[in-house]
Phi, psi and omega in degrees: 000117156332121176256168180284149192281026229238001165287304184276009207217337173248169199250121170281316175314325175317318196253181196283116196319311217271353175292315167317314166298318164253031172280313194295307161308307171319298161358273171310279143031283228257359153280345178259009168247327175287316186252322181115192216251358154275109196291333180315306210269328157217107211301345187284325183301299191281351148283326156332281163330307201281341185265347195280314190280332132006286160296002149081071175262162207290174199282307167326315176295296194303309201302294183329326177278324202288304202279013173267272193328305177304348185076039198247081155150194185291342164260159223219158146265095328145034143250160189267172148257139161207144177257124184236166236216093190215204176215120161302141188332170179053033172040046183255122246229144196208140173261128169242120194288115176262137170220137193231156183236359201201068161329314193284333168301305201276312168340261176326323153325308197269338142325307171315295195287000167224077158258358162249039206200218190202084163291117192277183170276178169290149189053007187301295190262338200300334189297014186222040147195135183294137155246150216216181146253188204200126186215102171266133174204181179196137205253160192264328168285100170299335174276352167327103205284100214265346188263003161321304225252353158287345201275293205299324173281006195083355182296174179262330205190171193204154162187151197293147172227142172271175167314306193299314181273010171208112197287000188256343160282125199252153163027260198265026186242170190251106198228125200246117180249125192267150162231120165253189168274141189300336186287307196260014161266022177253337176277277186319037179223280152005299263237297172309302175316302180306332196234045175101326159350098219246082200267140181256323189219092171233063181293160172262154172222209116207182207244053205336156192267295170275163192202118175321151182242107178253174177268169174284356163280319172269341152316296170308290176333305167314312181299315192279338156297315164308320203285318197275316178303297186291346156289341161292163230266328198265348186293139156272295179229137171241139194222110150220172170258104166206132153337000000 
């Protein structure tokens, strides 16, 4: 099964603390506009929140996000989604998650960036890839049995995850990526937690059904293309098919 490339292909050390500092935020924003502003209630909220304090973003910064997302005082959130639909060099068919305050700005940005790639219309590609949940964790038992521990939380599918593809798992730990029905990631996200489980990730995503046979050269190309998309500021998430 393909992960999203963006656990295996990317250097988090790489970008710059406050470009980091305002995805996590953004984050929060908008799992608290999507879920509401208690984290007990919502797990995509309460992985934010836990990666945010990680990155040492301060307690005032996080209540100030949750409760902006949530619509809770006088400020409000004000952003859009938007998905744009293209192909990455070699034809690797790619999603890109947008959450924007300024369309007319970020629109024309992401036309720049995939100019050495193919930007599609809506639905041009989507149809090649499932949308699913996404549930990343890791148990401290390393003999931990993860296709159990998939049955019991509801996933549809499992696969093992290393450190090296999500820098958010450690080492010496035993790390499992669940794929559900979209419908079932906030209980397999619930589920893990409650039965030792340390969830990292629990998001809607998506996952391509095929995945282009690339050289170890067009590969690198792909990647620095993918890399330059998720370095912008409005990009969330990027899903393509790779390996």
């Amino acid at each position: 099964m393909g992960r999203q490339w963006l656990h295996a292909k990317r250097a988090v050390a790489s970008l710059k603390k406050s470009q980091a500092t305002g995805k996590l935020v953004k984050e929060i924003m908008v799992a608290a506009k999507v879920g509401g502003a208690d984290p007990e209630g919502n797990a995509r909220l309460a992985t934010a929140v836990e990666k945010a304090r990680k990155e040492s973003v301060s307690r005032d910064v996080i209540e100030r996000a949750i409760k902006k997302g949530a619509g809770v005082g006088d400020e409000k959130l004000v952003m859009e989604h938007i998905l744009f639909e293209g192909y990455a060099p070699h034809k690797v068919p790619v999603i890109v998650e947008v959450y924007t305050d300024n369309n007319n700005r970020t629109a024309p940005e992401i036309r720049v960036l995939f100019k050495k790639g193919q930007l599609g219309t809506s639905g041009s590609n989507k149809f090649l890839f499932d949308h699913v949940g996404l549930v990343e964790a890791y148990h401290s038992d390393t003999s931990a049995d993860i296709e159990t521990a998939a049955i019991e939380a509801g996933a549809n599918d499992f696969e093992p995850l290393t450190h090296s593809q999500n820098d958010d798992i450690p080492a010496d730990k035993l790390g499992a990526r669940f794929i559900t029905d979209r419908t079932a990631t906030g209980a397999a996200t619930k589920w893990l937690t409650e039965n030792g489980w340390t969830v990292v990730t629990s998001e809607l995503g998506h996952i391509a059904k095929q995945f282009p046979t690339l050289t170890d050269d067009q590969a690198a190309e792909v990647g620095e293309f993918l890399q330059a998309l998720d370095d912008h500021d409005d990009v969330h998430r990027v899903w393509a098919a790779v390996k």
